[in-house]
C-alpha positions as a Markdown table, in Angstrom:
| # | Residue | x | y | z |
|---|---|---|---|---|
| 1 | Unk | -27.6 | -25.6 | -20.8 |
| 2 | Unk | -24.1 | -25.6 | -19.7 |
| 3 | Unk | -21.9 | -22.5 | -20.2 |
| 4 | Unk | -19.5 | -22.1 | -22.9 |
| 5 | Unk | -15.9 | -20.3 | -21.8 |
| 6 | Unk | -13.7 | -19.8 | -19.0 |
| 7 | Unk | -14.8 | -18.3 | -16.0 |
| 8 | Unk | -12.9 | -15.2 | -16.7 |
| 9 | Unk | -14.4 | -15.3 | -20.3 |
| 10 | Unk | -17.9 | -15.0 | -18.4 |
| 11 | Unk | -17.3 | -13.1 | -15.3 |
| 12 | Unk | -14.2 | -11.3 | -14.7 |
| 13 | Unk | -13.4 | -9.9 | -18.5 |
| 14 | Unk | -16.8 | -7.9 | -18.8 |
| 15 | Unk | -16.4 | -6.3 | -15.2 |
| 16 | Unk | -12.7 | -5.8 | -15.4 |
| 17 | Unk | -12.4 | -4.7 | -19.3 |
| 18 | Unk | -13.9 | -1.6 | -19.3 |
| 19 | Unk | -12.0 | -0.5 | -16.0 |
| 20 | Unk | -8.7 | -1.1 | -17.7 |
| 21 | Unk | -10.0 | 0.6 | -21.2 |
| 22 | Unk | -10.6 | 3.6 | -19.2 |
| 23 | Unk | -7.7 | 3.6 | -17.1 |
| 24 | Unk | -6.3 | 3.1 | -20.1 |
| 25 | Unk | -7.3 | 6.2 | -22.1 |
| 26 | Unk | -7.2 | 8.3 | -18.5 |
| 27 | Unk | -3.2 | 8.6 | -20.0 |
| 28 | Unk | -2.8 | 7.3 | -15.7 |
| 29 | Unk | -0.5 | 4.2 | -17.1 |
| 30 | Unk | 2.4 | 4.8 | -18.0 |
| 31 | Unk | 4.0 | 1.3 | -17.8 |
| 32 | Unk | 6.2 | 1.7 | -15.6 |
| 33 | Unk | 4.8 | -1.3 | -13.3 |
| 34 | Unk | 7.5 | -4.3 | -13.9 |
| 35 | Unk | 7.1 | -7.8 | -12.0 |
| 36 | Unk | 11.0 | -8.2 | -11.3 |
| 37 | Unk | 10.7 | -5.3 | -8.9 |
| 38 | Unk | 8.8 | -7.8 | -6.7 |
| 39 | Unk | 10.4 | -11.0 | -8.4 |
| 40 | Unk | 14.1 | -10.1 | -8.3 |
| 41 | Unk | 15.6 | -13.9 | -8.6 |
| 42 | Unk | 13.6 | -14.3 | -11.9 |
| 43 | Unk | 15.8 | -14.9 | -15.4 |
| 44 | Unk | 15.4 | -11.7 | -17.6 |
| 45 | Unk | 13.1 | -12.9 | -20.4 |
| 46 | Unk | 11.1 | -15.3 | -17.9 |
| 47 | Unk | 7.9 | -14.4 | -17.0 |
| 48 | Unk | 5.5 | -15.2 | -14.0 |
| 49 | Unk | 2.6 | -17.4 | -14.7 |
| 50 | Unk | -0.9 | -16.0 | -13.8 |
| 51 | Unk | -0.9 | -18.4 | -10.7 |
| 52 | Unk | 2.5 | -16.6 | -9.5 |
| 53 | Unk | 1.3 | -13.4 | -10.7 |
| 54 | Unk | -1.6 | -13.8 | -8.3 |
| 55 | Unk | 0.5 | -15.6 | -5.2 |
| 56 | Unk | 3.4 | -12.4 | -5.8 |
| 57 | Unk | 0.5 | -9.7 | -5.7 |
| 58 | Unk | -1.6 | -11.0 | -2.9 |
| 59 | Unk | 1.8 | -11.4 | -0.9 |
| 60 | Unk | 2.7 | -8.0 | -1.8 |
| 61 | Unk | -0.3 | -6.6 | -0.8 |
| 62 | Unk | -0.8 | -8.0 | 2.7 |
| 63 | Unk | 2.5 | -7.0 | 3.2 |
| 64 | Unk | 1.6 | -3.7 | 2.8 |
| 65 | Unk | -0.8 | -3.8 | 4.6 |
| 66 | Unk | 1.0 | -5.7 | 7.7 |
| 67 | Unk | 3.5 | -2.6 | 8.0 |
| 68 | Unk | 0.9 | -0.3 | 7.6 |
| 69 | Unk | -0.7 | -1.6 | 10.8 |
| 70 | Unk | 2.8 | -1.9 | 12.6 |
| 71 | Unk | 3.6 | 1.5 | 11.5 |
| 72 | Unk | 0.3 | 3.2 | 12.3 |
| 73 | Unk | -2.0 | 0.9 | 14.1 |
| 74 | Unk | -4.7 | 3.4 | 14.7 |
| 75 | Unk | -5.5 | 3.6 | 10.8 |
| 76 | Unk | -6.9 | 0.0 | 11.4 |
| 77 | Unk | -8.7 | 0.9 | 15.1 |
| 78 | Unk | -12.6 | 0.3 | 15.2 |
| 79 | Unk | -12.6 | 3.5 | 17.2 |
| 80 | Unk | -10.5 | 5.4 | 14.7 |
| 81 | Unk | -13.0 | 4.2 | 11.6 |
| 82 | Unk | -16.0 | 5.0 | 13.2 |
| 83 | Unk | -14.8 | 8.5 | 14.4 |
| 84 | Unk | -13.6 | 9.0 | 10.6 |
| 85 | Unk | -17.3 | 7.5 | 9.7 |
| 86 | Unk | -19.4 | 10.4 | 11.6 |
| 87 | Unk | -16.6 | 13.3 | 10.4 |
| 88 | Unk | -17.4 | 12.3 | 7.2 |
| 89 | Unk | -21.3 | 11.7 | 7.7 |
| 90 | Unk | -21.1 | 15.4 | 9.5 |
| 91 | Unk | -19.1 | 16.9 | 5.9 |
| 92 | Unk | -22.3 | 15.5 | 3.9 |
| 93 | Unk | -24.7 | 16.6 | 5.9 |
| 94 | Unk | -23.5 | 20.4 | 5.6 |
């Protein structure tokens, strides 16, 4: 029996859907996310493929999270996260 659709159309769209409905109705998005913020050299009216969409978000991401470790190294410690780890065990525990 093969499968009928996309892989999105079988995986991603039922797991991702009702997170974005509810974001959605939470009255959180305001649309004020815009792609030429990250994509300056783009034509107004042009818009980024999902392949590009993808490459430009995962860039922006681990760039964020590259000058978050140069800026505060000790967020990203094994020593810092386990310390965190027990403080927080400790808060439940109470």
């Amino acid at each position: 029996m093969k499968a009928s659709g996309s892989l999105w159309d079988r995986i991603g769209a039922p797991l991702v859907s009702p997170v974005v409905e509810a974001f959605d109705k939470s009255g959180l998005d305001r649309g004020d996310f815009r792609w030429e913020f990250l994509v300056p050299w783009l034509e107004e009216g042009d818009e980024l493929t999902r392949v590009e969409e993808v490459i430009v978000g995962a860039t922006f991401i681990v760039a964020a999270l590259a000058l978050q470790i140069v800026v505060d190294p000790d967020s990203f410690s094994p020593s810092s996260r386990s310390s965190r780890l027990k403080v927080m065990r400790n808060k439940t525990r109470q």
